[in-house]
C-alpha positions as CSV (number, residue, x, y, z in Angstrom):
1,X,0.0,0.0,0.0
2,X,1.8,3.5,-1.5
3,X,0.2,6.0,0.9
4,X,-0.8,9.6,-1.1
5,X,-1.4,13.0,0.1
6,X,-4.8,14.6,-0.8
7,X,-5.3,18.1,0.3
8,X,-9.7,19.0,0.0
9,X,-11.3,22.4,0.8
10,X,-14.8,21.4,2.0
11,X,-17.1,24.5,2.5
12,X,-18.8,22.7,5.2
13,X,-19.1,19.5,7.6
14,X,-21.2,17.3,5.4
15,X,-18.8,17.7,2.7
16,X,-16.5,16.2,4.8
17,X,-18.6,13.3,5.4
18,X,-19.6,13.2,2.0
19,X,-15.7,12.3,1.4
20,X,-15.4,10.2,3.8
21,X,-18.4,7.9,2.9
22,X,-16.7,8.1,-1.0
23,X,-13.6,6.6,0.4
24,X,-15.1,4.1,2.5
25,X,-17.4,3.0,-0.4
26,X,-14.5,2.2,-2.3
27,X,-12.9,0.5,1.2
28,X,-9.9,2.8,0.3
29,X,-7.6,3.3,4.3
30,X,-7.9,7.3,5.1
31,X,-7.0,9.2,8.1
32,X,-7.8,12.8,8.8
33,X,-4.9,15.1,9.6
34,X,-5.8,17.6,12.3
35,X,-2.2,19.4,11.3
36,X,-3.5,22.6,9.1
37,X,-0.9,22.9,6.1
38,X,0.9,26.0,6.1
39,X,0.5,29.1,4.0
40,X,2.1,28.8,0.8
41,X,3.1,32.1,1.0
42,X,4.5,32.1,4.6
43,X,6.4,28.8,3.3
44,X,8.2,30.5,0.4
45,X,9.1,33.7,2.5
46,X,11.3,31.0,4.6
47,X,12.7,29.1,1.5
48,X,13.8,32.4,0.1
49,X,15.2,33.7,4.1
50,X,17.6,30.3,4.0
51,X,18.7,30.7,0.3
52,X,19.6,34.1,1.0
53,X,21.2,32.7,4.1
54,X,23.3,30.6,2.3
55,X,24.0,33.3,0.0
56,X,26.0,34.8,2.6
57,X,23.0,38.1,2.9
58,X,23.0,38.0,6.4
59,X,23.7,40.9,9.6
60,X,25.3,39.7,12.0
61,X,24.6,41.4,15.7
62,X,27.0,40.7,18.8
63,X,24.8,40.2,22.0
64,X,26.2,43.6,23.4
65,X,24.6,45.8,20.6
66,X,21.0,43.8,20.3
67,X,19.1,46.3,21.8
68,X,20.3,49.3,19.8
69,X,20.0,47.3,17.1
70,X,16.4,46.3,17.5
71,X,16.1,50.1,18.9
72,X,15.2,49.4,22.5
């Protein structure tokens, strides 16, 4: 058995059970993530902050300047 990942948008709760009595029709195994996925948009923000990492475009603050850095 190759497990999948499905992602659905249901509009409301009898969608949802309108998807799970599909799957069960067709005795097709399913489990119900409670895990929400990220935002796409948050995810890429923090793909492109580690290649720019990487990159070497970085600031680096000693401990003793933190606070006039962040302007406390």
């Amino acid at each position: 058995m190759q497990p999948i990942n499905i992602t659905a948008y249901p509009e409301d709760a009898s969608q949802i059970e309108a998807v799970k009595a599909f799957m069960k029709a067709l005795k097709i195994k399913f489990e119900i993530s409670k895990e929400k996925p990220y935002n796409p948009e948050f995810v890429a923000k923090i793909k492109k902050s580690e290649q720019e990492f990487k990159d070497g475009k970085f600031t680096r603050v000693k401990k003793e300047d933190l606070q006039s850095f962040l302007g406390l």
